[in-house]
Backbone bond lengths (Angstrom), bond angles and torsions (degrees), N, CA, C in turn:
res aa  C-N    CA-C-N  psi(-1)  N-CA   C-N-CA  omega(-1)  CA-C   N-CA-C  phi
1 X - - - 1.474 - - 1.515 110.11 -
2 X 1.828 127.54 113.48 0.896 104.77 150.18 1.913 130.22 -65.71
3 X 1.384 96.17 -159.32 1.689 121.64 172.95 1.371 104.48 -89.75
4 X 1.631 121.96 -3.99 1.408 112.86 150.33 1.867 136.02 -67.20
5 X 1.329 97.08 1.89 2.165 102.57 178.80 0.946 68.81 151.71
6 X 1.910 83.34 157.56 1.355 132.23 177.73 1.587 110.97 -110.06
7 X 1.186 94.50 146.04 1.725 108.35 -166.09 1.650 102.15 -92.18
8 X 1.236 117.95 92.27 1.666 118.38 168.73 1.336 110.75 -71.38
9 X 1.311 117.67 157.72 1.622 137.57 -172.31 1.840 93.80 -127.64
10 X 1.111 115.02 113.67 1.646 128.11 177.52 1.548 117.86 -121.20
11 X 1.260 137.04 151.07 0.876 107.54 -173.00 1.631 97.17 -129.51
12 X 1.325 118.82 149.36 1.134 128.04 -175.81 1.748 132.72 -148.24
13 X 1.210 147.90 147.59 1.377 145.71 -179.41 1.192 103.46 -21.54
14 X 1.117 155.42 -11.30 1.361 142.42 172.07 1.364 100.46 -124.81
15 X 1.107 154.27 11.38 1.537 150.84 166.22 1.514 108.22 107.67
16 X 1.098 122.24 146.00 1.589 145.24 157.66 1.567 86.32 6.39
17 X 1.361 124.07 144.05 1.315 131.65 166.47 1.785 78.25 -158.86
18 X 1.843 105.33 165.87 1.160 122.38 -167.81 1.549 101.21 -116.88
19 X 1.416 129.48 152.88 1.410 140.34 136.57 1.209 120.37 -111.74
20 X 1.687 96.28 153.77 2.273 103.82 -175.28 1.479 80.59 -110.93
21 X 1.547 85.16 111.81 1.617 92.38 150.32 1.543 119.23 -93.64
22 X 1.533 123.62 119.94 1.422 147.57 -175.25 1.449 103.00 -41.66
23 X 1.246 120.26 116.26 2.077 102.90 168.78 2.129 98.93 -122.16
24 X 1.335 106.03 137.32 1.369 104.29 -178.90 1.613 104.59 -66.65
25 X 1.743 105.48 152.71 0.965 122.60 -164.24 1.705 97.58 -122.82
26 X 1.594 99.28 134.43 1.348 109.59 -171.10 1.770 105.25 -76.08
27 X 0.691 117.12 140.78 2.047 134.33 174.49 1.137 116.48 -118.99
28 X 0.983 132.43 112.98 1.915 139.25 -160.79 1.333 88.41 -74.97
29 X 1.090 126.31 167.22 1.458 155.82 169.12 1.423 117.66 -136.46
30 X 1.367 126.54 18.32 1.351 134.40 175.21 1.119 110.52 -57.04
31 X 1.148 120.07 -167.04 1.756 132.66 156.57 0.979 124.69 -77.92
32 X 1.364 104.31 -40.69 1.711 124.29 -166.15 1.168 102.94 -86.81
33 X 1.231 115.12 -6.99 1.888 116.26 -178.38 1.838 106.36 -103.17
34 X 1.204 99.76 1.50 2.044 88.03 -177.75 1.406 91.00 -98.89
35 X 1.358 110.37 140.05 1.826 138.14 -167.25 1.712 75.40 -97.13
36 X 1.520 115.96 101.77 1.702 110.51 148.86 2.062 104.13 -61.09
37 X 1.570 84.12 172.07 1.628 115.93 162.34 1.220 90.99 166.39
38 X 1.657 85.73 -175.74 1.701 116.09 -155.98 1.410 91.74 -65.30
39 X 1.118 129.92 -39.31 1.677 136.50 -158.21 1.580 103.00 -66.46
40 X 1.603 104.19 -33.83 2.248 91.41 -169.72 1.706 77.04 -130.85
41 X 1.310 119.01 43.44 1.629 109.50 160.23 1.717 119.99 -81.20
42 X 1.198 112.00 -34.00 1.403 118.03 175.44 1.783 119.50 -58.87
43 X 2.212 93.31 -34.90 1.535 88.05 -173.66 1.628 108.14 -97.57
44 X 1.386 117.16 -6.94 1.524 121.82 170.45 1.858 113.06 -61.61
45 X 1.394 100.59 -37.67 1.371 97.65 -174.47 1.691 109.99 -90.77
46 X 0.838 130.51 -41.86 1.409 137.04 138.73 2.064 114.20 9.48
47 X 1.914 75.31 -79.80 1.814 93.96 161.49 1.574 126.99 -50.22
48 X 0.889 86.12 -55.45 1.966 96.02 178.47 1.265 104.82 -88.40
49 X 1.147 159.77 -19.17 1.730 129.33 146.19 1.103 132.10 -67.94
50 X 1.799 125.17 -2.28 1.042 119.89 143.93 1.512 139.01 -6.52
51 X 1.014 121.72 121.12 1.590 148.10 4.51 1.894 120.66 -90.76
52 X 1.490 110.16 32.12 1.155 117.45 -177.59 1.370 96.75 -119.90
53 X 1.464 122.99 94.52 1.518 147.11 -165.93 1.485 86.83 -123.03
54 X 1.281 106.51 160.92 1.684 137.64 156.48 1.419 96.56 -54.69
55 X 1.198 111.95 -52.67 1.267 117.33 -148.36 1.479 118.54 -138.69
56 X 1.458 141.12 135.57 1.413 115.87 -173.83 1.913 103.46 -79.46
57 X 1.332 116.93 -13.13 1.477 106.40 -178.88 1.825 87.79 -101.22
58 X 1.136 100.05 142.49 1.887 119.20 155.68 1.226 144.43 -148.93
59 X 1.025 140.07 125.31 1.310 141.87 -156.49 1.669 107.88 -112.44
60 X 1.431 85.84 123.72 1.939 93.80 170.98 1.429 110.72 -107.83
61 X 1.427 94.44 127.08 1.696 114.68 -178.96 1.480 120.13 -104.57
62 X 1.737 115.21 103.44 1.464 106.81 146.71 1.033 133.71 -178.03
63 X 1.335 163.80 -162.50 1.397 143.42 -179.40 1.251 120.94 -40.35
64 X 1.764 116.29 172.92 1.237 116.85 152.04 1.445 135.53 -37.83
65 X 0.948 137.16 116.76 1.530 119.18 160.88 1.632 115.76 88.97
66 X 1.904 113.32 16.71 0.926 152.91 -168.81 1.566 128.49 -52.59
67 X 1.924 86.29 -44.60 1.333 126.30 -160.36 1.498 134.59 73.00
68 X 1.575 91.66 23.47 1.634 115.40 166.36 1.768 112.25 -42.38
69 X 1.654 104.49 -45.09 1.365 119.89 -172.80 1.295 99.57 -64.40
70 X 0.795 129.24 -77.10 1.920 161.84 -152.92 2.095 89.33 -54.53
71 X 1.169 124.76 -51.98 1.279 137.13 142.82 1.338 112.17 -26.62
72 X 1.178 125.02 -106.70 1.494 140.92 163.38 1.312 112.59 -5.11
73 X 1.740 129.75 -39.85 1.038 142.85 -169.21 1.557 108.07 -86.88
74 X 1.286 125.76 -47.41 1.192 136.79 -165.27 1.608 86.10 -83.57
75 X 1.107 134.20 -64.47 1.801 121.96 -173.15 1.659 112.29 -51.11
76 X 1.678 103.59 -36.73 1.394 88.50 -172.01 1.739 116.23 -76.58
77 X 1.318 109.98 -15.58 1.827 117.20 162.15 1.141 104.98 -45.52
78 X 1.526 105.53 -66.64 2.134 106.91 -159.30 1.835 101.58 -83.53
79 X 1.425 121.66 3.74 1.438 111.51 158.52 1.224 116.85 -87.83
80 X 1.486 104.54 -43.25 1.659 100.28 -144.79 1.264 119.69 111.70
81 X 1.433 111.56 -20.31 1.503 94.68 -179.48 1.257 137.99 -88.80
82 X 1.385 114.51 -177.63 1.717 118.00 -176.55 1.290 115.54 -89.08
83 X 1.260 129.10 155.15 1.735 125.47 178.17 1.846 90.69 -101.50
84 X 1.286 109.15 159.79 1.402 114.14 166.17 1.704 105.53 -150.23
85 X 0.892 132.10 166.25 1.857 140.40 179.73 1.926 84.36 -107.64
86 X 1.451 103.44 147.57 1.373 107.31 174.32 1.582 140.60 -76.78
87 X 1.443 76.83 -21.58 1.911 104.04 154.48 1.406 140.61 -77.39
88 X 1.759 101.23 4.66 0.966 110.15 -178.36 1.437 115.68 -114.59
89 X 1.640 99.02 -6.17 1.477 127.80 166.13 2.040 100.02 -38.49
90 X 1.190 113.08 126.48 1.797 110.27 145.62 1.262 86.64 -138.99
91 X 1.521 110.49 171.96 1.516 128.90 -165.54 1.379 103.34 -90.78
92 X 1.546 109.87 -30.00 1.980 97.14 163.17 1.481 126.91 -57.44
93 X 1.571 108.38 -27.53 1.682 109.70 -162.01 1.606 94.31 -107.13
94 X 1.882 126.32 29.39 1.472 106.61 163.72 1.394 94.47 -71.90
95 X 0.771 112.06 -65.26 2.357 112.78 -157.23 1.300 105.10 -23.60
96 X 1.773 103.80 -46.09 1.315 106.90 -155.76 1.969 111.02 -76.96
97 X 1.423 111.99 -36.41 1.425 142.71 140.32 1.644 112.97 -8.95
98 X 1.207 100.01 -50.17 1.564 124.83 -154.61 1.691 98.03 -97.72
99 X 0.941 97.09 -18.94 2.157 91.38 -158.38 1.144 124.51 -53.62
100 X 1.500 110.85 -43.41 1.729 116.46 164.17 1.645 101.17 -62.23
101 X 0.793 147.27 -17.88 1.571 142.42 167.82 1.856 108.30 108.41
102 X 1.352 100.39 -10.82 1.827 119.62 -166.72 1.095 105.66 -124.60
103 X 1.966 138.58 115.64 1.224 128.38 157.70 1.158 109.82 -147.74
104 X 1.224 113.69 166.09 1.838 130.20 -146.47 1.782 88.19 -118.87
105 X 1.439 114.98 119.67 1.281 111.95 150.42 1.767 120.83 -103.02
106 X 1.155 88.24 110.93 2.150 75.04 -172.86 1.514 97.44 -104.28
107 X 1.495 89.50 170.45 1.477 109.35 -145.82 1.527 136.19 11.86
108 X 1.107 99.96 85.99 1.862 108.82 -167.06 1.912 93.42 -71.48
109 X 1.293 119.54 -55.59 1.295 109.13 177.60 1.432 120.23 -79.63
110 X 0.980 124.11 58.76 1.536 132.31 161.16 1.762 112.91 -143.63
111 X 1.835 103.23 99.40 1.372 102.03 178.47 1.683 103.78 88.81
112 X 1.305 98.48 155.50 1.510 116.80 -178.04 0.956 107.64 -43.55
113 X 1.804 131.72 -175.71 1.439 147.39 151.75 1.588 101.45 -169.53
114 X 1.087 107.27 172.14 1.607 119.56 175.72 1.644 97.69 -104.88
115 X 1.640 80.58 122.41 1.958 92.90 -160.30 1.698 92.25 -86.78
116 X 1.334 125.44 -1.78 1.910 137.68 179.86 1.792 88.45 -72.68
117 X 1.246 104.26 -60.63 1.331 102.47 -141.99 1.233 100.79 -80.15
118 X 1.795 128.86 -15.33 1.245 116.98 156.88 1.210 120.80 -110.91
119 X 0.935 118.27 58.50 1.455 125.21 150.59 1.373 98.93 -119.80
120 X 1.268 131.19 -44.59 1.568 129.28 169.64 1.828 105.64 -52.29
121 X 1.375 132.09 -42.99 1.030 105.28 160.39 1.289 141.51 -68.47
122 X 1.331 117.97 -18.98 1.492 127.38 166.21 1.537 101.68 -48.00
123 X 1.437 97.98 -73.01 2.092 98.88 -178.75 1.251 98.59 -41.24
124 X 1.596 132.51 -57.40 1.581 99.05 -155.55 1.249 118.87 -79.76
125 X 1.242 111.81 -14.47 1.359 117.04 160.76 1.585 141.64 -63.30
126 X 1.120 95.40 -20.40 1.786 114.51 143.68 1.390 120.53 -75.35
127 X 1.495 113.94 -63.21 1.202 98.29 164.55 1.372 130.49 -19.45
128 X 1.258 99.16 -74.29 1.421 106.94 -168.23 1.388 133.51 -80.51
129 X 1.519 111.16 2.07 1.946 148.48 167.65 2.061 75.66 65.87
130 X 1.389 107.77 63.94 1.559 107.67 165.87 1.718 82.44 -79.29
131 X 1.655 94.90 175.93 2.137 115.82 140.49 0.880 115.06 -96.26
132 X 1.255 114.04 134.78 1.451 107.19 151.09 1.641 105.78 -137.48
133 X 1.740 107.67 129.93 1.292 141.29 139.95 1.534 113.26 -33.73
134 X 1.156 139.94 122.57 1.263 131.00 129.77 1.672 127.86 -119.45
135 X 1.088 134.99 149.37 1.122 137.35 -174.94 1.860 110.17 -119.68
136 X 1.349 99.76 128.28 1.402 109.26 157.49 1.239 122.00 -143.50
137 X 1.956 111.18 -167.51 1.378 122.53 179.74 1.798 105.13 -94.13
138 X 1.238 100.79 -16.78 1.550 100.79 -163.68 1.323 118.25 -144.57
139 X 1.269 137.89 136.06 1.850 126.67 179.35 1.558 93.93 -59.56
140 X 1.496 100.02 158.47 1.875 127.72 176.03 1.300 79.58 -58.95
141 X 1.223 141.75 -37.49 1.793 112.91 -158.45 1.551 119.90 -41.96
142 X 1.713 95.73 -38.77 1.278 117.09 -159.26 1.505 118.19 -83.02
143 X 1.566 111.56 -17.84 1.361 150.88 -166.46 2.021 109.29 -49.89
144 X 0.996 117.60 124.62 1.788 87.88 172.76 1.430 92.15 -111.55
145 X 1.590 102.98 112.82 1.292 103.79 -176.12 2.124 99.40 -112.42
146 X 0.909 125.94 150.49 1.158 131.38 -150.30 1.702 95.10 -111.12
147 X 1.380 121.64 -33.04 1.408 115.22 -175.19 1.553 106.33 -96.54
148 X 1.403 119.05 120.54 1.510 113.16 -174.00 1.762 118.89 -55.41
149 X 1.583 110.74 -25.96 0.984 97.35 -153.57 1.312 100.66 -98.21
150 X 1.434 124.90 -16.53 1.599 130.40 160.05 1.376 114.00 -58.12
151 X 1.538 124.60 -37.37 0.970 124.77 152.08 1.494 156.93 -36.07
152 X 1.217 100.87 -36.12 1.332 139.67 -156.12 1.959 79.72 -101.67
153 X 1.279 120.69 -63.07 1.426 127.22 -153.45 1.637 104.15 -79.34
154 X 1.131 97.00 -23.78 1.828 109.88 176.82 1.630 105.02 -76.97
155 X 1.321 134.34 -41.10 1.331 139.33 155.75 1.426 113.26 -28.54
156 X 1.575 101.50 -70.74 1.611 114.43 176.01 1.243 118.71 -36.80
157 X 1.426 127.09 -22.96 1.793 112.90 -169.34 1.218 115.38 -94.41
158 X 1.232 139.50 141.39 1.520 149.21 -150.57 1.445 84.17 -81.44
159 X 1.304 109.19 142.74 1.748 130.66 172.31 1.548 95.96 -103.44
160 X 1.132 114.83 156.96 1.526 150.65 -165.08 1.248 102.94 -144.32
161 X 1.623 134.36 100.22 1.530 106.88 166.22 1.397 112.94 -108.60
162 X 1.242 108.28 172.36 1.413 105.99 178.94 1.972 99.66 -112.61
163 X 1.282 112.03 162.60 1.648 87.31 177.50 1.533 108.91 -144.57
164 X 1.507 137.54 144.44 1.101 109.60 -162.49 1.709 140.75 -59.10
165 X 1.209 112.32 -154.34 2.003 96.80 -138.78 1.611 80.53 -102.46
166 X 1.338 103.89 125.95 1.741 97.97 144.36 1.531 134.00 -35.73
167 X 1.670 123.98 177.05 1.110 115.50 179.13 1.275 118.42 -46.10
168 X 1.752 101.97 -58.41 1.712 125.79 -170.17 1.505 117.65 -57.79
169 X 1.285 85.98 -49.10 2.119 99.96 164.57 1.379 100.19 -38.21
170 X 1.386 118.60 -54.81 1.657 110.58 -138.87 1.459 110.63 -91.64
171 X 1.368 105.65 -11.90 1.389 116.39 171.32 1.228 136.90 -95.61
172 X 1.530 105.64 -32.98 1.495 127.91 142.82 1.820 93.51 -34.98
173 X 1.173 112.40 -61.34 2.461 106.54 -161.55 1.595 91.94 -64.77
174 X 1.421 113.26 -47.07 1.492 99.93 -173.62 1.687 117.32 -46.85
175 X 1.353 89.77 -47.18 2.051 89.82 -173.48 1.116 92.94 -68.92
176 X 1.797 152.09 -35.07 1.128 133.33 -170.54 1.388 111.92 -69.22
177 X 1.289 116.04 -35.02 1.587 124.43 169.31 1.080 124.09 -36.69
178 X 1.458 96.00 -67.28 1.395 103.70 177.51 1.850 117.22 -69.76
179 X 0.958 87.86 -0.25 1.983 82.55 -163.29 1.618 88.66 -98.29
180 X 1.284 131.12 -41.81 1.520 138.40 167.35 1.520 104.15 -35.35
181 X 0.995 122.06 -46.85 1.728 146.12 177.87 1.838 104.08 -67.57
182 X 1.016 126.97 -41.40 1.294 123.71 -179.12 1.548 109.12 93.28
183 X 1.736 96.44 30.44 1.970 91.59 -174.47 2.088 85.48 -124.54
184 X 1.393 93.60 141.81 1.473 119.21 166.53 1.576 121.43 -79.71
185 X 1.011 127.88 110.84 1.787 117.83 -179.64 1.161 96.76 -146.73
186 X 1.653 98.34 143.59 1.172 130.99 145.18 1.497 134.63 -37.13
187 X 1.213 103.89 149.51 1.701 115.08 -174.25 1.188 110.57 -66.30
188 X 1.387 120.98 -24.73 1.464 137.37 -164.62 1.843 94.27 -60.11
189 X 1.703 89.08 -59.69 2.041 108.44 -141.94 2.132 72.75 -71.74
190 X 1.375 104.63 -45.48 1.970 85.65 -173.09 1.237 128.53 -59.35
191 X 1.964 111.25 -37.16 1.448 119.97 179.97 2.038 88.90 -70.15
192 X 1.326 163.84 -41.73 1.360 152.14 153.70 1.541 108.83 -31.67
193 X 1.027 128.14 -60.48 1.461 128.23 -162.44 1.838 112.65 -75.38
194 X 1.518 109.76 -22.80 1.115 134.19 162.19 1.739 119.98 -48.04
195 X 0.862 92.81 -53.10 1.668 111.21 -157.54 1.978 92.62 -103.13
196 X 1.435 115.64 -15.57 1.371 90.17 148.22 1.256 127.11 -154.94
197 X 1.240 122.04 98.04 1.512 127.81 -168.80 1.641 77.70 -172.20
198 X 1.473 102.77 146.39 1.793 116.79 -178.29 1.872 88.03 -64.17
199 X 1.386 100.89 147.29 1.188 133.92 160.51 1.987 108.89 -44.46
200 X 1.171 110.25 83.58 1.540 104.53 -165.87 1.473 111.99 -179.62
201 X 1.560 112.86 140.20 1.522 104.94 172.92 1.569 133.78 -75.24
202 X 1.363 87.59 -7.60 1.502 87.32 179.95 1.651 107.88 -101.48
203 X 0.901 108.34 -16.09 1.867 123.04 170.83 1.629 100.43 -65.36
204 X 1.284 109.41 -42.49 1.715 110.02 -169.71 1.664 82.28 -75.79
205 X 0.916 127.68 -83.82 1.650 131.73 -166.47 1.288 112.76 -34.09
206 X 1.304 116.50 -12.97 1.797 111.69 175.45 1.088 106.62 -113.32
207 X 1.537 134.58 -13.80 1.173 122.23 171.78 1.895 110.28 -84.64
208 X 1.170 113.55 -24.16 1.886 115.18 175.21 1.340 108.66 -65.01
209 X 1.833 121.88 -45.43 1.103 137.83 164.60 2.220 116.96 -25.40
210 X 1.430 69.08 -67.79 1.646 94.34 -173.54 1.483 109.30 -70.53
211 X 1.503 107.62 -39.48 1.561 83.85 -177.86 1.721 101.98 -94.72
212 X 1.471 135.94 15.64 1.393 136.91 161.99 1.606 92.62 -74.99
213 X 0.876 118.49 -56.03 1.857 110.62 -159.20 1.462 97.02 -62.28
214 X 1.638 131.15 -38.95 1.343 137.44 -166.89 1.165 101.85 -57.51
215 X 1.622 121.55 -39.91 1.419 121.37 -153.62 2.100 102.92 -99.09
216 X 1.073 94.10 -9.38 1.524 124.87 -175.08 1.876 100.11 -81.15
217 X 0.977 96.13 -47.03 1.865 112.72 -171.43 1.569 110.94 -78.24
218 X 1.339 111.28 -41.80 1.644 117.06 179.46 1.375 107.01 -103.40
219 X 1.539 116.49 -2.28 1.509 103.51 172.05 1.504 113.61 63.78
220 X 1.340 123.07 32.42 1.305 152.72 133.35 1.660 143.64 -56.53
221 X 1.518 116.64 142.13 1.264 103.07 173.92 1.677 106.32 -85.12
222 X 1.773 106.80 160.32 1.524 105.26 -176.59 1.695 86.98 -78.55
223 X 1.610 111.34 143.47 1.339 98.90 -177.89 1.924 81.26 -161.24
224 X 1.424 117.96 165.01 1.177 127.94 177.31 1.687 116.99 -67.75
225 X 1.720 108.50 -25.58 1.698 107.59 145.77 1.071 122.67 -46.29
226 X 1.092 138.63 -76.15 1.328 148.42 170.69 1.762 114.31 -34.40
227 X 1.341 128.08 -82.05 0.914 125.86 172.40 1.931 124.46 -28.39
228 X 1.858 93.84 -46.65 1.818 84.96 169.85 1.366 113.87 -78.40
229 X 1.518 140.87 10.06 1.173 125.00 176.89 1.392 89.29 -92.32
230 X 1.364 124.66 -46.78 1.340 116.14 -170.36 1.391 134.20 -52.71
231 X 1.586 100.10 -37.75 1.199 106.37 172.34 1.968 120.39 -141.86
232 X 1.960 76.26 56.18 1.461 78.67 148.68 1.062 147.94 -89.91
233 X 1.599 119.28 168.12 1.845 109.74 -170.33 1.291 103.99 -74.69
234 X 1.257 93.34 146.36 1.939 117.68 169.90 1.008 122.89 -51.72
């Protein structure tokens, strides 16, 4: 058993059978913990030349599970700044939003927001030559933003994308996956999990997931057996 769930003993009409109960697993957000490559090299350095931006507002663009966050996290240490969700935006709490002078809006395109209260933070954030970080899935191009002139100002901010991971990238996240998890594997079970799960971080993160609970459920080691039953082809 890893520190991924706990193995219950229940008892039932056919005898004792077991459940994995799921427990969240901590993921560093250090520095020393983001796997560079060519794919998030543009938005790593970006991060670390701070406070010499294009621009004092910027937006990092790219998939799920990207490491937009993991980004976001490491700038807001060496700023100072605050993280906020965009829905949590009201137009009374920009100032307060703003006070360290540095704040992180992540995922602006996922789910509503009050398009008043950020566009009023954009201004005060000029005003006041704050940063601001933002993180999404997609450039404003794509955005249906309803107020022209938030619109118009959301265009204006330099994009950063990140793009998905090369081979080496992606296997490098798998062993981190798994090692976040407290499980040891072979090159074998990573070069397998590599070659089939879509090219993506959140594809790698659901397949370590899935095959931890698998190996969790049969009371198994995670091993490259296991993994090809799990996800063999159809």
């Amino acid at each position: 058993m890893t520190d991924a769930g706990t193995i219950v003993g229940i008892e039932g009409a056919a005898g004792p059978r077991q459940l994995t109960l799921a427990l969240d697993h901590a993921e560093s957000l250090a520095r020393e913990d983001f796997l560079e490559g060519p794919s998030n090299a543009a938005a790593l350095s970006l991060i670390e030349r701070w406070p010499d931006w294009p621009s004092r507002a910027v937006l990092l663009r790219g998939p799920e599970g990207s490491g937009k966050s993991h980004l976001a996290a490491i700038w807001a240490r060496a700023s100072g700044a605050r993280t906020v969700s965009p829905r949590a935006l009201a137009g009374a709490d920009v100032p307060i939003a703003l006070a360290t002078g540095a704040l992180v809006v992540e995922n602006l395109d996922r789910g509503a927001f009050d398009e008043a209260a950020l566009f009023h933070l954009l201004n005060l954030a000029r005003e006041e030559r704050a940063y601001l970080l933002i993180t999404a899935r997609s450039a404003p191009a794509t955005w249906r933003i309803a107020l022209p002139d938030l619109a118009s100002r959301l265009r204006a901010i330099p994009v950063v994308a990140l793009e998905p991971p090369g081979d080496a990238l992606l296997r490098a996240v798998i062993v981190k996956l798994f090692a976040d998890r407290q499980l040891a594997v072979d090159e074998g079970l990573v070069g397998f999990l590599a070659t089939r799960i879509e090219r993506s971080f959140a594809a790698a993160r659901a397949a370590v997931a899935a095959l931890d609970r698998e190996a969790l459920r049969l009371q198994r080691p995670v091993t490259r057996a296991l993994a090809a039953e799990l996800f063999r082809e159809p």
